[in-house]
Structures are given as C-alpha cells and as structure tokens.
C-alpha positions in Angstrom: 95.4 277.5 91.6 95.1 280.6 89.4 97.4 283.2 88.0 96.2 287.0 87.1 96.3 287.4 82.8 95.9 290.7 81.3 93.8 291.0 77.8 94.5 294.0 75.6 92.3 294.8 72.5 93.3 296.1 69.5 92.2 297.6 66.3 92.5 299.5 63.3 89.8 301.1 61.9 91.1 301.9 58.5 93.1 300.2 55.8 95.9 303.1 56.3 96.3 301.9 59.8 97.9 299.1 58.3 102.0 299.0 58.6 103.1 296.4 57.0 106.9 294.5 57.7 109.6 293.9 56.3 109.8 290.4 54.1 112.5 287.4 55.1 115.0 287.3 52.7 114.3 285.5 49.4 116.8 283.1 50.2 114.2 282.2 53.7 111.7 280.5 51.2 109.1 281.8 53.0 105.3 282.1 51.5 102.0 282.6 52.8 99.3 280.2 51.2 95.5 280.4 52.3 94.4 277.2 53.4 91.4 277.1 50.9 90.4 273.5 51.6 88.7 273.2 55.3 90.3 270.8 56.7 89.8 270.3 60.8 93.2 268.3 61.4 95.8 270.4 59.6 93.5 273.7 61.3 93.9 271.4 64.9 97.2 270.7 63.9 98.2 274.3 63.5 96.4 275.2 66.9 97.7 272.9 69.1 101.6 273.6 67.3 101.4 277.1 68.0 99.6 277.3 70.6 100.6 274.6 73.4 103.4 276.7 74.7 100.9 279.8 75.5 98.1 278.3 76.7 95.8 277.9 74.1 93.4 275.8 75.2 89.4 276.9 74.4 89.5 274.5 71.4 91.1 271.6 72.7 88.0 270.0 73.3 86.5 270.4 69.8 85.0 267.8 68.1 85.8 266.9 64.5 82.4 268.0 63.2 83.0 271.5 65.6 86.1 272.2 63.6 84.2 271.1 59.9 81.2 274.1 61.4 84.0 276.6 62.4 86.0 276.4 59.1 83.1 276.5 56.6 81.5 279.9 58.7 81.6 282.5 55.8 84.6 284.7 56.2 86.5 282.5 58.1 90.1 281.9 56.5 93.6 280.0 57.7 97.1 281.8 55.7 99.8 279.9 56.3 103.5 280.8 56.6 106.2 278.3 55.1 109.3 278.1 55.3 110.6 275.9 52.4 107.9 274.2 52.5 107.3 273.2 56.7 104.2 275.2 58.4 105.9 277.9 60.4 102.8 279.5 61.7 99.0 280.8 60.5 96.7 283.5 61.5 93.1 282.7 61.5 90.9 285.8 60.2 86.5 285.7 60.9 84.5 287.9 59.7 81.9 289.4 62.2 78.6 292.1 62.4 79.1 295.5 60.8 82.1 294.4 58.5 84.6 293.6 61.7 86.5 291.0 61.1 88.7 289.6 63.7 92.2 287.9 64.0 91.4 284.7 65.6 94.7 283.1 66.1 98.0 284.2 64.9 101.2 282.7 65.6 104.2 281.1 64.6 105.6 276.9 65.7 108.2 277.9 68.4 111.5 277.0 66.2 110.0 279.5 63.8 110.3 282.3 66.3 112.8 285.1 66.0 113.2 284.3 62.1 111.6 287.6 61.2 108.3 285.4 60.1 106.0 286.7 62.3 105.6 290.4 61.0 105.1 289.8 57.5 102.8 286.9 58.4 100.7 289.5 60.6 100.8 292.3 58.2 100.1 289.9 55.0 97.4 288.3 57.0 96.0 291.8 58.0 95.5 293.2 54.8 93.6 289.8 54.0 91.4 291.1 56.7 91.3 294.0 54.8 90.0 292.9 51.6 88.2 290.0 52.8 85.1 290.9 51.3 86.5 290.8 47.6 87.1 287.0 48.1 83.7 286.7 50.2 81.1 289.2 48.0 78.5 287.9 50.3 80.2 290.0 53.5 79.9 293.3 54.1 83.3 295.3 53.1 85.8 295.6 56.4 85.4 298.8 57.9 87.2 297.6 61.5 89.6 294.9 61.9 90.7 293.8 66.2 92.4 291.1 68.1 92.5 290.6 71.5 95.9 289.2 73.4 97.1 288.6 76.9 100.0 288.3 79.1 99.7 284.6 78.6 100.8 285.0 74.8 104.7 285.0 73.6 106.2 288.3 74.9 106.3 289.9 71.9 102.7 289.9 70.7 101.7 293.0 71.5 104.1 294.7 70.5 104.0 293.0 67.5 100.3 293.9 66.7 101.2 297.9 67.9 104.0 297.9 65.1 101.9 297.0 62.3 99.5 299.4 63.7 97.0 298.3 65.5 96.2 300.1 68.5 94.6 299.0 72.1 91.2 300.0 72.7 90.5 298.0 76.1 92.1 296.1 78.6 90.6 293.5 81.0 92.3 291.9 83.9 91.4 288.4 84.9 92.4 285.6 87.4 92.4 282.5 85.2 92.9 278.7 86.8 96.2 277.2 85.5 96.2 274.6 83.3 99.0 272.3 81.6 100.7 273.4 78.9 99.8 270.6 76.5 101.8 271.4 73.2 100.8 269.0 70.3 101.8 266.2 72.3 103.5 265.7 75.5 106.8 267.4 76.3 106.9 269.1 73.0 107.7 272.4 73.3 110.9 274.4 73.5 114.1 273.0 74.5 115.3 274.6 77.5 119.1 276.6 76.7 121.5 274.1 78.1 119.3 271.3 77.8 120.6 269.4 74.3 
C-alpha cells in the first residue's frame, strides 16, 4: 500500500531573507541550547520524539556508530528548545558544497505544539545557519540556506518555513509505501480529543 506525498523546497539566499518570530513570553522559560556534546541517544532521542507522529523514518535503522559519524561531520549542529528545562523540540542544521547549509530536522515533541515554540525555534535556528561559519572557520561562509518538507509533516510546516521567509524553489510529487507510525515507543503519540 502507498499514499501520494508532496515535497516542497525552500530557501533563502540571503541573510535579509530571514524573518524572524516573535519570542514566548518570559514567563514560558523557554531557551535554545546547542547541543555541543555529540551524543547519538539524546540526537535518536530527539528524532524518534518529534518525529514518530510524521513519519520520520530514514534513520530508524541507524546504528550507534552511524549516529557518532553523522554528528561529528563538520557543520553539523542540534539547538534545542526547552521549556523549563524538558526538550520541546530541535532543528538539525548541516553544512553542505558552496556554503549551503541545510535544515535537517526541525520540529517540536507533540505536547509542545501550538505553544508558540516553533517559530522562534526555526528563526533562532536559521540564523545559526546563517553564521555557521563563525563557529566552524574551517566552512565556507553561508551564502544559501534550504529545507525540504512534505505533506507528510505537521500541517503547519510550510507555512511555517514561508513566514520566516523562506521561499519554495521546487516541488516533487511521490507515491511513498506506508509505513507505521512508530513514535519513540509504541502508542506514544497524541492523545486523541475525547480520549482521556
């Protein structure tokens, strides 16, 4: 069985592009800490939380020593959103060829949703993208920064990425084979409305 997902890219190709939103309230407790310390299970950890209600599934099958490789790539950084001190989501930036560097992952843990995290997370985490090279001297300086999404991802991710300025470039549509959502463990996810 398969289902039809559309991909859109997007990009900004200067640091003006950027349009950055609005902060939580102090009184949120919300930060953003890069994750300076590679470390495969709290980067697993933060995949599978965000990412097991939308289908994120291409690194489920990673070894440990896969993770270790991925994390220690030059240019490749985890920021973390917290909210009084509990993970509330990340976005994964990786530098590539000609000073592009791409969002990876971004997301937020679904009871973090709708708490006005996500924005400031993407915009915080974009202009890290941005001046990437200033923590990396070895890296070219970012002259393009994309991310690719699909239907499969929460229903507000593109929009999301168009607010803060990105803008789409391409767009691809694929049949995809379904697979189970498999959340950090199983039956996490969500609670249905109605269901408590």
């Amino acid at each position: 069985m398969s289902h039809t997902v559309t991909t859109w890219y997007l990009e900004q190709t200067a640091r003006t592009d950027l349009a950055p939103a609005v902060e939580p309230p102090a009184e949120q407790g919300v930060r953003i800490v890069r994750s300076e310390v590679p470390s495969p299970e709290f980067s697993r950890f933060l995949y599978t939380a965000v990412g097991g209600d939308v289908r994120w599934t291409d690194r489920l099958g990673w070894p440990y020593a896969r993770w270790s490789e991925h994390l220690a790539e030059p240019g490749t950084e985890t920021w973390v959103a917290y909210e009084r001190g509990t993970p509330a989501g990340f976005i994964e930036l990786r530098s590539g060829p000609e000073g592009a560097v791409e969002v990876g992952y971004f997301g937020l843990l679904p009871a973090f949703r709708g708490r006005r995290i996500g924005g400031h997370l993407l915009g915080y985490g974009t202009a890290r993208a941005w001046d990437l090279a200033e923590r990396w001297p070895e890296l070219p300086e970012t002259r393009r920064v994309w991310v690719h999404t699909c239907s499969d991802d929460g229903v507000h991710a593109r929009a999301n990425y168009e607010r803060r300025g990105f803008r789409v470039y391409d767009t691809t549509v694929t049949e995809e084979p379904e697979v189970e959502q498999p959340g950090p463990w199983p039956g996490a996810g969500p609670v249905p409305a109605g269901a408590n």
